[in-house]
N, C-alpha and C positions, 0 to 999 in steps of 0.2 A: 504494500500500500504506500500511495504517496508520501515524502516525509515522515515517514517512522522511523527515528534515529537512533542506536542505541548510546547507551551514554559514554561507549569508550571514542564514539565519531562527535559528539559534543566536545568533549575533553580537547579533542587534537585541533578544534578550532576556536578555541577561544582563554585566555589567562586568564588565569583565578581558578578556574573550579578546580573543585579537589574531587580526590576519588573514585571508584564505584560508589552509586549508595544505596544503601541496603535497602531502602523503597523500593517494594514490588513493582514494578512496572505494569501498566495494563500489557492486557492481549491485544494484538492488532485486530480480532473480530472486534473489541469493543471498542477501539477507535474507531474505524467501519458503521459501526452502530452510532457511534457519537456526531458523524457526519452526516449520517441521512436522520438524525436527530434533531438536526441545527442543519438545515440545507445553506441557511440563510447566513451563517459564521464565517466567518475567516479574516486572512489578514491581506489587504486590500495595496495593491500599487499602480499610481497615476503615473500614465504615459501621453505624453505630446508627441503623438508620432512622428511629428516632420525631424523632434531632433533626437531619436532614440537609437535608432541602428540603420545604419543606410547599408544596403543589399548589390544593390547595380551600380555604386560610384559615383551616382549624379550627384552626391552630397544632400541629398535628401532622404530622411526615416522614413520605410516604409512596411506594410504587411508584411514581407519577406522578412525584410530585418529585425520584426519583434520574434517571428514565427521562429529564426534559430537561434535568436536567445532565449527562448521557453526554456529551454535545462537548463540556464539562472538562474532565471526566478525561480523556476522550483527548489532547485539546488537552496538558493536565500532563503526558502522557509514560505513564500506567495502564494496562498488561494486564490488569488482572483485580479482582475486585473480593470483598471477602467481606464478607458480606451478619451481620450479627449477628443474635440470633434471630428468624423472620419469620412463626413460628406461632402461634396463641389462646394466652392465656394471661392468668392475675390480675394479673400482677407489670407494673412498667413494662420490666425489663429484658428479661423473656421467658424466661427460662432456667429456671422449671418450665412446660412446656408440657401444653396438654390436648389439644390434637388436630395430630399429625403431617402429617395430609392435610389440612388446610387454612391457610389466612395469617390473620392478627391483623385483624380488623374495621378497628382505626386503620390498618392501613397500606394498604388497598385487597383487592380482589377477585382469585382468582387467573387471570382476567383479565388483570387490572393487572400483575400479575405475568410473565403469559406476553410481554406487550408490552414491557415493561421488558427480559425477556432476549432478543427478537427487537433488540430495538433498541441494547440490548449490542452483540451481535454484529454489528449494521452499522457499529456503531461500534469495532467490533476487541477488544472487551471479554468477559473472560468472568470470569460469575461463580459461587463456590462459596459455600453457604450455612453456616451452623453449624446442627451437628446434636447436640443433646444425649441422647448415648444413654443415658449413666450412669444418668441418673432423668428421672423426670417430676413435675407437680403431683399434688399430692393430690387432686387434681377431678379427673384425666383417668380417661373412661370405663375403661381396663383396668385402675385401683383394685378398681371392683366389679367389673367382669364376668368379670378374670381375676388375683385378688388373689395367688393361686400364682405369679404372674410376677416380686415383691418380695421383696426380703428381708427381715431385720429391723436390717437398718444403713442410717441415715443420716447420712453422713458431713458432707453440704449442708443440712441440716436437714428437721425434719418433714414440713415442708409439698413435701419434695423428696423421697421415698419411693424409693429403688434397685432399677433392673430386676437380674434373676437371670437373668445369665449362662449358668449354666450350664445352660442350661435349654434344648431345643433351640427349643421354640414363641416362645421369647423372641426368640433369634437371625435366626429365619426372621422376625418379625415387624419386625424392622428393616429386613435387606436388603429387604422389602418396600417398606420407608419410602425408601430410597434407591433402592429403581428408580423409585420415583414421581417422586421428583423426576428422576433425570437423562434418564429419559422426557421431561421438560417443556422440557431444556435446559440443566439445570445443571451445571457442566464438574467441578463435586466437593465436598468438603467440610471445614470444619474442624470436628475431633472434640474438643468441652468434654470436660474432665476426663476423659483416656482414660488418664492412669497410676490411674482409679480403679475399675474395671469390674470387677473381681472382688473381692473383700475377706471370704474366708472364714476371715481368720486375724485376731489383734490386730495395727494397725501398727507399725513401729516409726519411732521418731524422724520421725512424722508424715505416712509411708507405706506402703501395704502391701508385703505379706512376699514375699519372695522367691519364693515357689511361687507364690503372686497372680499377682507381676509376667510371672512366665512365661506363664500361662495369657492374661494380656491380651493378651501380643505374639503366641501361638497365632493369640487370635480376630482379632486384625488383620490378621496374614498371612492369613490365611484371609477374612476380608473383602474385603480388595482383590484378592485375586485372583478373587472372584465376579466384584466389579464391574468389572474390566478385562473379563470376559465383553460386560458389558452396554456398557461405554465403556475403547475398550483405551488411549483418556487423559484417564482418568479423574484427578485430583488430589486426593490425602489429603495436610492436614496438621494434625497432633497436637499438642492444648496437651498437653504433658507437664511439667512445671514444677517441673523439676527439673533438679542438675547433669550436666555433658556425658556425665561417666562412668556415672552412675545413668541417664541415658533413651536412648543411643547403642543400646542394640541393638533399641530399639522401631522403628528403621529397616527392621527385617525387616518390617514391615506399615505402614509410611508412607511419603511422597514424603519429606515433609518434615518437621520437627520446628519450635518455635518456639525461637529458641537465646535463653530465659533469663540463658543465663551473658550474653552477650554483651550483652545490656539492661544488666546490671549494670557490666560493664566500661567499656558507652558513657559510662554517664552519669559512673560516678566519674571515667572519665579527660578526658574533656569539664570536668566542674565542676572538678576540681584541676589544670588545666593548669599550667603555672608548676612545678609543686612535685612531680608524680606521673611519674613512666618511663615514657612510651608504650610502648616496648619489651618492656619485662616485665608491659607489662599488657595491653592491648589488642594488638597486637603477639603477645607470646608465651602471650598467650591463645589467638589463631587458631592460631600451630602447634601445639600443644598438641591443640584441638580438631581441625584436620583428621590428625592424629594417630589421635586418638581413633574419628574417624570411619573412615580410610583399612582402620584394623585391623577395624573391623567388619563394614566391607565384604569385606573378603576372608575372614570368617568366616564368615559369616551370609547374603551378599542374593547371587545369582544374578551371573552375572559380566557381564551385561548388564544390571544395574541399579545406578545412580550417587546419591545422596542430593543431595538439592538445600537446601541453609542455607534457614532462615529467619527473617535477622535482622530486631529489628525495636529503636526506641528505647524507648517504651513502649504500652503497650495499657490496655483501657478498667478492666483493675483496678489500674492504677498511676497514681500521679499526673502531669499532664502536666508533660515537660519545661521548657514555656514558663514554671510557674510556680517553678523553682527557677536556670532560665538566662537571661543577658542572649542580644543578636540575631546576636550575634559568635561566642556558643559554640552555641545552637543551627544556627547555620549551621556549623559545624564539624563538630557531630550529626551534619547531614543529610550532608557528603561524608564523613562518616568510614563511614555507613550504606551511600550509594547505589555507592563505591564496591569495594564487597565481591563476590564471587562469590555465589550463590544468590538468593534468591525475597525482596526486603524487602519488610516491611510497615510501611506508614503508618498512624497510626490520623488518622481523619479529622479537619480541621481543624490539623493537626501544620504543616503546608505554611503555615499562617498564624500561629504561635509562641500557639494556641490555648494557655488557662490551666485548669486544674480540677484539683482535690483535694479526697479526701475529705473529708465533713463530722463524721464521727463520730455519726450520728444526730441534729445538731443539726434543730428541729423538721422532726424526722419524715426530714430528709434524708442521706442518706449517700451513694453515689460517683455519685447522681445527676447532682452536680457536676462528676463527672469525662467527663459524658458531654452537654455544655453546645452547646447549639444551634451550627452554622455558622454562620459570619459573612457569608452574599453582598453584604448590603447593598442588598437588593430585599427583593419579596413573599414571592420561597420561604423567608428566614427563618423558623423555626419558634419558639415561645413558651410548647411543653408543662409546661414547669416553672414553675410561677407565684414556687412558693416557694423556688427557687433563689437562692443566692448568685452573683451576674453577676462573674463574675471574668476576664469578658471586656472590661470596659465601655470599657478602653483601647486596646483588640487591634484597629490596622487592620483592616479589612473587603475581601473578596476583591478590590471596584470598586478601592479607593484603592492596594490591592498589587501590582495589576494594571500601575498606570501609574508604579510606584517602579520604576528598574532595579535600588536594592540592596536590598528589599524579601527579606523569607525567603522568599513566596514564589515569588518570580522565580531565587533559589536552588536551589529545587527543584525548578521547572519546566526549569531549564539542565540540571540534573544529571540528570535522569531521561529527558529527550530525548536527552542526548548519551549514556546507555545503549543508545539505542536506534538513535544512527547508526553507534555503535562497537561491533560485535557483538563484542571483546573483552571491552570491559566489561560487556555481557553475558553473554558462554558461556568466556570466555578463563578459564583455569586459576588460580590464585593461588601468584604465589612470594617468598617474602620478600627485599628487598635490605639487606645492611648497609650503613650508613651510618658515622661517624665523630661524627655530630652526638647526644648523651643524647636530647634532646628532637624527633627527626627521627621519623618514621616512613617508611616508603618502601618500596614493593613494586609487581612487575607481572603486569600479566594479559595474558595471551599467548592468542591463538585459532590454530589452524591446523584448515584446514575445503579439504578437495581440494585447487585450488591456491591459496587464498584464506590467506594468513597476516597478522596483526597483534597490535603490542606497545604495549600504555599502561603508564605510569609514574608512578607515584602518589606523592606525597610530601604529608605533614600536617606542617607547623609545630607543637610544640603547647608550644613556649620562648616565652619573652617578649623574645626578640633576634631581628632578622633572622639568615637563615640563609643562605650563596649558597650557588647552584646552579649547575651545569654543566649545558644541556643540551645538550651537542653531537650532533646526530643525529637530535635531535628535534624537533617542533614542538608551541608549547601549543595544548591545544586547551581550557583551563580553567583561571583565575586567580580566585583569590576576589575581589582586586583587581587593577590593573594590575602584570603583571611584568616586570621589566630584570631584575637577576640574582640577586634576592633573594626570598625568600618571607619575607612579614609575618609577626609574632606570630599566632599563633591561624588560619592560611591554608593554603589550598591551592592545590596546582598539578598540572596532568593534564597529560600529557604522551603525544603518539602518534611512535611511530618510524618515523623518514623509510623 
């Protein structure tokens, strides 16, 4: 089965763990079981194709070139993959699109396409594309043929012209679009700009109105529940982009949400360690939000539907982490990320402390930058931006991080495989432990599955003193560095009960 590691091929990738440990390990049937359990789990990686792996030389990422790095991503620890826009379009980003039913010339044929997801799936991978329903290009043929389909707001600009909702030929003309694809293989979708789909009112304070917002979460629920017709695990999840308490009931029509807030807490409390409360930030952010979430559930979603987190550090309209953090605090990012409940997402090249920020339209460019070729350090490098600022030119390369054991990405690869041998820290519940330490963090995730139960123990250093710890009971199964009885400044340590 995909990813099933055992603990002597953890060891040899990554510094600090110690030992065998005497934790029984599940059985691969019950891993197996745990995945058609949770269809809807995994750990999630954003790719902009045009700069991911170029195939033919033209200097452009395309289907080819994701399709034979699958045995990466798998290799990294990847369920699932979200594909950034992959239809015609003028723009390099893709996000006004003119034809739904087909793929962008530069990225290949949809052909290319179907081979790519065939070969996903032998590689344990699934992927869900981005679908921009909000609007489309001003070129795409249902401008002229069905101009009734628009409104007259453009909140994304001109050249990005708003379907109308409320419209029923509009509606059906979608779920069209997405049976198309999940016909072809595609396990789901993330829905751009879905807090924006209705806008018949003036917004306020830079969202729509109340009665908007209602109607959007309407057509959502009502969307996924078609497509569960069509695929009964199907995956939605919604940039909503906004706070926990403003998009929390948009879960009546999503899997999952992208949790914003928690971008924001990563990084302030990552960059201010030393000086910021993990506790009341990060910490009492998450109760707070599965709070927020637990009540909505028991108001709103069916008593058989659970919300699945989707934290992520940053994505492709933020600036990457890499160019505001040293290797010490992005590697604290990534365990402070990967060891959370729900679905993370990585934006690509993140696993290699990748750099990009806006430019501000310096000539001609703007978050181009943030969206700056992969680094493999072969052919399938890609070269589409001539005029780019290389803000990469320092940034090891996948070959030379490959063979660093304390490399970020050899960080990531530990921490995302050990997800995947610990179905705790995959499916296991989240409960906060106090501690006595200001700057400690420390909570566990607990699975019970038939007779199958396990407990990890998570603790984040994020003082600039060592910290001891006690762990009697336990065994580590993850040290940022070597542990005796102290956890380093800025470290962590995983811990499974004997």
């Amino acid at each position: 089965m995909k990813k099933i590691l055992l603990m002597i091929l953890i060891l040899s990738i990554t510094v600090g763990l110690v030992g065998c440990q005497s934790t029984k390990q599940p059985k691969e049937t019950l891993l197996e079981q745990l995945e058609l359990a949770n269809p809807r789990t995994g750990s999630y990686y954003q790719i902009f194709v045009r700069s991911f792996a170029d195939s033919n030389n033209d200097g452009i990422g395309d289907f080819n070139g994701i399709t034979a790095k699958l045995p990466y991503l798998a290799d990294l620890g990847i369920d699932g993959i979200w594909l950034m826009p992959i239809h015609p379009s003028p723009s390099y980003h893709g996000y006004d699109v003119t034809d739904f039913y087909d793929t962008h010339d530069d990225y290949g044929t949809l052909e290319d396409f179907d081979l790519m997801i065939k070969t996903a799936e032998d590689n344990g991978i699934k992927i869900i594309i981005d679908l921009v329903l909000n609007h489309t290009s001003d070129q795409h043929l249902w401008k002229t043929q069905h101009p009734t389909w628009y409104t007259n707001f453009s909140y994304f600009g001109a050249w990005m012209p708003e379907l109308d909702f409320s419209k029923t030929e509009v509606k059906d003309a979608m779920l069209d679009v997405m049976t198309f694809w999940l016909n072809r293989g595609v396990h789901g979708f993330r829905v751009d700009a879905a807090i924006h789909i209705f806008n018949s009112n003036t917004y306020v304070n830079g969202l729509p109105a109340t009665n908007d917002i209602k109607r959007s979460i309407d057509y959502f629920t009502m969307l996924r529940a078609q497509l569960r017709k069509i695929n009964p695990d199907v995956y939605l999840v919604g940039e909503v982009w906004a706070s926990k308490d403003y998009t929390a009931s948009f879960y009546q029509g999503f899997d999952s949400l992208f949790n914003f807030d928690y971008s924001t807490q990563i990084m302030n409390t990552v960059q201010n360690t030393r000086t910021s409360n993990y506790d009341t930030t990060l910490n009492g952010y998450y109760r707070a939000f599965q709070t927020v979430m637990d009540n909505y559930n028991k108001r709103f979603v069916n008593s058989d539907e659970v919300y699945i987190d989707a934290p992520f550090i940053r994505n492709h309209d933020q600036d990457r982490p890499a160019s505001v953090l040293n290797t010490d605090k992005l590697k604290l990012a990534a365990e402070a990320l990967l060891t959370l409940p729900g679905n993370p997402f990585l934006y690509y090249g993140e696993e290699l402390g990748m750099k990009g920020v806006s430019s501000f339209g310096e000539n001609g460019i703007w978050d181009e930058t943030r969206g700056l070729p992969f680094k493999w350090g072969d052919t399938y490098t890609t070269n589409w931006c001539t005029a780019c600022v290389d803000y990469n030119s320092s940034v090891s390369d996948l070959n030379a991080q490959k063979n660093d054991t304390t490399s970020l990405f050899n960080t990531y690869k530990t921490l995302l495989n050990l997800k995947n041998t610990y179905p705790a820290l995959k499916y296991g519940d989240f409960k906060l432990v106090d501690t006595t330490e200001t700057y400690l963090s420390a909570f566990s995730r607990t699975l019970t599955f038939e007779d199958f139960s396990q407990t990890v123990l998570v603790y984040h250093n994020f003082s600039n003193a060592e910290i001891a710890v006690d762990i009697t009971g336990y065994d580590v199964i993850y040290s940022t560095t070597a542990f005796s009885s102290t956890i380093a400044p800025m470290q962590t340590l995983i811990l499974v009960k004997q």
